[in-house]
C-alpha positions in Angstrom: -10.0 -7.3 -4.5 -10.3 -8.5 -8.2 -8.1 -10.5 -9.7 -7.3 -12.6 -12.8 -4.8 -15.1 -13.8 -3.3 -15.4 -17.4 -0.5 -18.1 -18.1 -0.4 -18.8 -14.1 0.6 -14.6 -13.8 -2.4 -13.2 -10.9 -3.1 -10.1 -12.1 -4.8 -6.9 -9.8 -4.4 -4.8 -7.7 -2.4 -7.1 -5.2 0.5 -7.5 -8.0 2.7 -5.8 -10.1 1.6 -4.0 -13.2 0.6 -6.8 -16.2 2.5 -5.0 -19.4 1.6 -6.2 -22.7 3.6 -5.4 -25.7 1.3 -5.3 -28.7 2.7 -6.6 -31.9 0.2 -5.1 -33.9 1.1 -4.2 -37.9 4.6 -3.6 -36.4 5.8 -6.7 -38.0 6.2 -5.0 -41.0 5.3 -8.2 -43.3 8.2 -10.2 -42.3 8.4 -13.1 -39.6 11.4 -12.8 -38.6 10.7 -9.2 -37.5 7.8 -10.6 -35.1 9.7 -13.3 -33.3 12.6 -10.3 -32.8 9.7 -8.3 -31.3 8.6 -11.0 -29.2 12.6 -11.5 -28.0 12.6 -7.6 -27.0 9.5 -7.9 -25.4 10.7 -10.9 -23.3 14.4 -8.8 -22.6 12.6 -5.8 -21.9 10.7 -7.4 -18.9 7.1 -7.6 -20.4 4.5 -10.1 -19.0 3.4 -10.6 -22.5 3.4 -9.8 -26.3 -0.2 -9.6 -28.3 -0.9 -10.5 -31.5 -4.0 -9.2 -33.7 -5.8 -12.4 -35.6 -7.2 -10.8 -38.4 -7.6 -10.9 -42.2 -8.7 -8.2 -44.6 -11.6 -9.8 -45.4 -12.6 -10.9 -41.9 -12.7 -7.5 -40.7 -13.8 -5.4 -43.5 -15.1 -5.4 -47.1 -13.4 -4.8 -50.7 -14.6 -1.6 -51.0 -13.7 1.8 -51.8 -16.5 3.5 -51.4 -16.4 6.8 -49.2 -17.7 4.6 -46.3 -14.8 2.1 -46.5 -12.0 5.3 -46.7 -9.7 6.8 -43.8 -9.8 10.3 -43.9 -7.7 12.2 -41.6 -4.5 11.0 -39.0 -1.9 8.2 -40.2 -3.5 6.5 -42.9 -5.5 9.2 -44.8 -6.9 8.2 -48.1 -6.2 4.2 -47.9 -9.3 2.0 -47.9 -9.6 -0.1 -44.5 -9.4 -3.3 -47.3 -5.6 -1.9 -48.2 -4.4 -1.1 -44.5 -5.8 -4.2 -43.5 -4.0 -6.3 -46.4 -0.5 -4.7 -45.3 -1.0 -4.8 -41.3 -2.4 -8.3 -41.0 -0.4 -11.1 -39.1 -0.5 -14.2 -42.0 -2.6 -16.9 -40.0 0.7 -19.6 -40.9 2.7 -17.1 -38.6 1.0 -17.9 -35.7 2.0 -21.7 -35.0 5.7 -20.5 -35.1 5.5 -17.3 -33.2 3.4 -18.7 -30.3 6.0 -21.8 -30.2 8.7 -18.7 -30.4 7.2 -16.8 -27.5 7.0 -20.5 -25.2 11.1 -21.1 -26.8 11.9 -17.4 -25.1 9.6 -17.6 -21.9 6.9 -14.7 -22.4 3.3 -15.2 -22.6 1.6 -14.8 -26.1 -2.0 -14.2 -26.8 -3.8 -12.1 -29.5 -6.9 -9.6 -30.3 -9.5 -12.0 -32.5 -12.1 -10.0 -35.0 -14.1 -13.0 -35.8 -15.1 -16.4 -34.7 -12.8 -18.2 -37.0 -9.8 -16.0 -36.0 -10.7 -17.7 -32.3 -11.1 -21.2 -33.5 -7.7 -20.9 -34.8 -6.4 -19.3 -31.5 -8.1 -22.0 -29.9 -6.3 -25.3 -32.0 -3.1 -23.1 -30.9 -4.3 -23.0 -27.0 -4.1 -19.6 -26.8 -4.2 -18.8 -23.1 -6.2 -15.8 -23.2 -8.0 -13.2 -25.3 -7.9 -9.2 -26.1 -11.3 -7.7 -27.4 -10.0 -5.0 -29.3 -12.0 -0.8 -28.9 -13.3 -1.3 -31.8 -14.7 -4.3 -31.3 -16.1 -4.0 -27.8 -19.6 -3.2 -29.5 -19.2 -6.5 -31.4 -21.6 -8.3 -28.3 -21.5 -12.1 -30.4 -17.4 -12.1 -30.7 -17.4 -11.2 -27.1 -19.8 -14.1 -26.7 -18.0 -16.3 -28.7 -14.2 -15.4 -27.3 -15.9 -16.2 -23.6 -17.5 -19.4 -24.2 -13.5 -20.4 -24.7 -13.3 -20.3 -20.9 -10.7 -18.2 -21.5 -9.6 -15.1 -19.3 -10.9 -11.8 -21.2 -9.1 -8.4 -21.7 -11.7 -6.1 -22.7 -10.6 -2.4 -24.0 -13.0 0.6 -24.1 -12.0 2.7 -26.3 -14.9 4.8 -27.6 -17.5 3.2 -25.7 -19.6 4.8 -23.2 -20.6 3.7 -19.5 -23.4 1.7 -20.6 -21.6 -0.2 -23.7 -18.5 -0.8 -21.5 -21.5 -2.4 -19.0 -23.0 -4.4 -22.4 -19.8 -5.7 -23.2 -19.2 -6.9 -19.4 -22.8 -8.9 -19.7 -21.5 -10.1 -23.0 -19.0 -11.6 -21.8 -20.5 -13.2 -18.4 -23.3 -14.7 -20.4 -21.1 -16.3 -23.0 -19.4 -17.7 -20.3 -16.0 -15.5 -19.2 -15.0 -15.9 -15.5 -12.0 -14.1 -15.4 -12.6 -10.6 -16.8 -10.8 -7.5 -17.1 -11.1 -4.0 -18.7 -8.7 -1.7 -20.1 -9.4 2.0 -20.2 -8.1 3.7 -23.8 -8.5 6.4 -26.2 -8.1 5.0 -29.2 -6.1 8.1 -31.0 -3.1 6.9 -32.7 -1.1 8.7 -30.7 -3.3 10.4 -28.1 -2.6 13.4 -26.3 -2.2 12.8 -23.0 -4.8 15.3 -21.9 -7.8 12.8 -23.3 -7.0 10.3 -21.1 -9.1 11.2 -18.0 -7.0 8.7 -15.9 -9.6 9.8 -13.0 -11.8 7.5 -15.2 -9.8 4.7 -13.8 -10.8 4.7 -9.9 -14.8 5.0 -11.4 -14.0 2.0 -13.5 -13.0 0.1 -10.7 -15.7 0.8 -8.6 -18.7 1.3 -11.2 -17.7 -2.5 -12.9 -15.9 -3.9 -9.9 -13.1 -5.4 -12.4 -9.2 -5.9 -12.6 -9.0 -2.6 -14.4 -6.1 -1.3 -16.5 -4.7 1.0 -19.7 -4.4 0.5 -23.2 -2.3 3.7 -23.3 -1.8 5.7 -27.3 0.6 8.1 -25.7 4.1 8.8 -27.0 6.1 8.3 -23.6 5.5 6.1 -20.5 4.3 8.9 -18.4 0.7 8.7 -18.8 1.1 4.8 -18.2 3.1 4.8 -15.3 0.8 7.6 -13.6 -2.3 5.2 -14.7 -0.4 2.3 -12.2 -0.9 5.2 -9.0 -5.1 5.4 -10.2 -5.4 1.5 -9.6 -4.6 0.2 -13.2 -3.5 -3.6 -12.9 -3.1 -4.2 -16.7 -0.6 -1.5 -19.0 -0.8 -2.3 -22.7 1.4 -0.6 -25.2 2.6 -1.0 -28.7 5.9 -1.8 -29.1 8.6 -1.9 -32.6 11.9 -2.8 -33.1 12.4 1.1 -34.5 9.7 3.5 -34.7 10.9 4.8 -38.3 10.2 1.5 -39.3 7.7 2.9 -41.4 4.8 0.6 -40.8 1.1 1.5 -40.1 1.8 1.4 -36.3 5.5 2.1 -36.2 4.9 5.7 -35.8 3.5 5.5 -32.1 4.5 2.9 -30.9 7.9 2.2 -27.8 11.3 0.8 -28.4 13.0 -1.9 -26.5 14.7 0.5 -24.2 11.4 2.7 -23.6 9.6 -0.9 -23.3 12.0 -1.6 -20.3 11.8 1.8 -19.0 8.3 1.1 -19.0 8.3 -2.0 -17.2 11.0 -0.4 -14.1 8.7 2.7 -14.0 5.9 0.5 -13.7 6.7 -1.7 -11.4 8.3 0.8 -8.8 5.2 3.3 -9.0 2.9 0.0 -8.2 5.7 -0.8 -5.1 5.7 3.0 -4.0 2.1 2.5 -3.6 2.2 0.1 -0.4 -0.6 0.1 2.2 -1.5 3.1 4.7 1.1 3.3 7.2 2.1 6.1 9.3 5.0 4.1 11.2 9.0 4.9 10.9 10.3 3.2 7.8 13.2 1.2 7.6 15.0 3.6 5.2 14.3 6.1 8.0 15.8 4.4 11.4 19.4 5.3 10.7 18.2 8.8 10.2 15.6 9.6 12.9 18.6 10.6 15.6 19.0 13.0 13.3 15.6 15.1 13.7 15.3 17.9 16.2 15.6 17.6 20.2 16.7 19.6 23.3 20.0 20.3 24.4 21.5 22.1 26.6 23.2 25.6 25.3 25.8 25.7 28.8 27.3 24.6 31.8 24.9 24.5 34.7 24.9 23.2 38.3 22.7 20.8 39.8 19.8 23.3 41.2 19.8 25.7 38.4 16.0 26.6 37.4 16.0 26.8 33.4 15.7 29.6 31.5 15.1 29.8 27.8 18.6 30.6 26.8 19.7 27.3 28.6 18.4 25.2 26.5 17.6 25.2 22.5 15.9 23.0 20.0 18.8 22.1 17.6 19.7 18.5 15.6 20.8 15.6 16.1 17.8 13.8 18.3 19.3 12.5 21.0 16.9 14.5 23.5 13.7 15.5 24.8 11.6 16.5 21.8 10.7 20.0 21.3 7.6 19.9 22.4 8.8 19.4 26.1 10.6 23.0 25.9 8.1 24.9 27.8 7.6 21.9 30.3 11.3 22.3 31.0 11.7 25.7 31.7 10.9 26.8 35.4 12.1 23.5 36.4 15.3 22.9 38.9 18.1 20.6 38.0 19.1 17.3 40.0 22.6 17.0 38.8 25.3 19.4 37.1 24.9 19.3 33.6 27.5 20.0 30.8 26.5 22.3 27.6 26.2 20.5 24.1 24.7 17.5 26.3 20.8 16.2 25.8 18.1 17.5 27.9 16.6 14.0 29.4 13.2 13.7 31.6 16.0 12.3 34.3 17.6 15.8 34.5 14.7 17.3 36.6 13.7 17.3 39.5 9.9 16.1 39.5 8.7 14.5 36.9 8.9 16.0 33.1 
């Protein structure tokens, strides 16, 4: 089976979900607000919180041109130069928040956008690295971020089979070992309905990777269901309080649907198990309960049984049912007392 380790955590299919909480914009331009995010993150059970390295004019141009203009969804009309200038994490944040996240004991990483954004992840020994959707088609960041050595978390949002499969060589030519993919729709929100999660299984099989969900949704449901199609990894965007009012505010969990998350999580991956057709221990104390033969009267040894004598009722301290027509015909050896089991020892012969 795949697996990856981030931080010393194994992740895949032989371990309990891997949930991120992405920090995104969510900090709102204050610091403070981060490190509380990263102390929720860490309260509501998360394996990790994620950053985004980025600055305005490392991931787009000054322009307002109708190229460089959202139209449509959450941010319609702004220029990606402005959202980008009010959802970036300052670079002199990052120091403190990933000394905050070792001070509170959760994993930190973060989503680079260029090669200096990595260089500066790298003087800050970041232990692994998110290539963002949008970036998946980026083939020299993805070379770049796996020449680190790093472990890689690859979302494919957007991207078809055969880019998801150009972003894979990317990275094992630049360097990356330890790879996984995320499967996303990168709607902000997505309905539920364009996730596909049947996608999932394919992934696994098509790109043989620890496979998991970068999940847009407005509840945990479609991440939770993602755990029973075989996703290892669940990443979701997470605020102190969604009417924060911040770019990705809007769409993104609070602390107690964060923890929710990380129970619902983690008990769908346990109900999973292994194939197994045996009596359970939650089941012993019940199975003399099930259905079995007893007799409905009185009867004296030598009595040949008729239907009526005996009936298939609970609790299961008898033959089972299936021996009722192998019973009847058959001659008792001993006198036998109604409301009592029917055992193979009551007849004569052999039952």
């Amino acid at each position: 089976m795949p697996q990856i380790e981030i931080a010393g955590r194994p992740i895949g299919p032989d371990h309990p979900p891997y949930v991120i909480a992405e920090v995104s914009a969510n900090h709102n331009g204050k610091l403070a607000t981060a490190m509380r995010i990263i102390e929720e993150a860490q309260k509501a059970g998360a394996d990790a919180a994620k950053l985004q390295t980025y600055k305005p004019d490392t991931i787009t141009l000054n322009c307002d041109s109708e190229d460089f203009k959202i139209r449509g969804g959450l941010w319609d009309g702004r220029t990606l130069y402005e959202l980008y200038e009010e959802a970036h994490m300052p670079w002199e944040w990052h120091k403190p928040l990933f000394e905050h996240a070792r001070k509170v004991g959760i994993t930190l990483f973060s989503s680079p956008f260029d090669n200096t954004a990595i260089d500066l992840l790298e003087d800050l020994n970041a232990p692994a690295y998110k290539i963002a959707s949008f970036e998946a088609v980026d083939l020299p960041l993805i070379k770049y971020a796996a020449s680190t050595g790093k472990p890689m978390i690859i979302s494919t949002g957007m991207a078809d089979a055969e880019e998801i499969q150009e972003a894979i060589d990317a990275a094992r030519e630049g360097g990356c070992k330890q790879l996984a993919v995320l499967h996303c729709v990168s709607g902000y929100p997505a309905p539920a309905e364009d996730y596909n999660l049947r996608t999932i299984p394919d992934m696994i099989q098509r790109f043989g990777l620890v496979t998991g969900l970068s999940d847009h949704t407005l509840d945990n449901t479609t991440a939770i269901t993602s755990v029973a199609m075989g996703a290892s990894i669940i990443e979701k965007h997470f605020t102190l309080d969604r009417s924060g009012g911040g770019p990705d505010d809007s769409f993104s969990l609070e602390p107690a649907e964060l923890a929710a998350l990380c129970q619902g999580a983690q008990t769908a991956w346990s109900a999973l198990g292994r194939v197994d057709y045996g009596r359970k221990s939650s089941e012993l104390g019940n199975a003399k309960f099930r259905r079995s033969l007893y007799f409905t009267r009185d009867l004296p040894a030598g009595s040949i049984l008729q239907s009526h004598d005996i009936r298939s009722v609970r609790p299961g301290f008898g033959l089972p049912p299936k021996f009722m027509e192998h019973m009847l015909g058959r001659p008792l050896n001993r006198d036998v007392k109604s409301a009592t089991p029917v055992l193979a020892s009551d007849m004569m012969g052999r039952a």
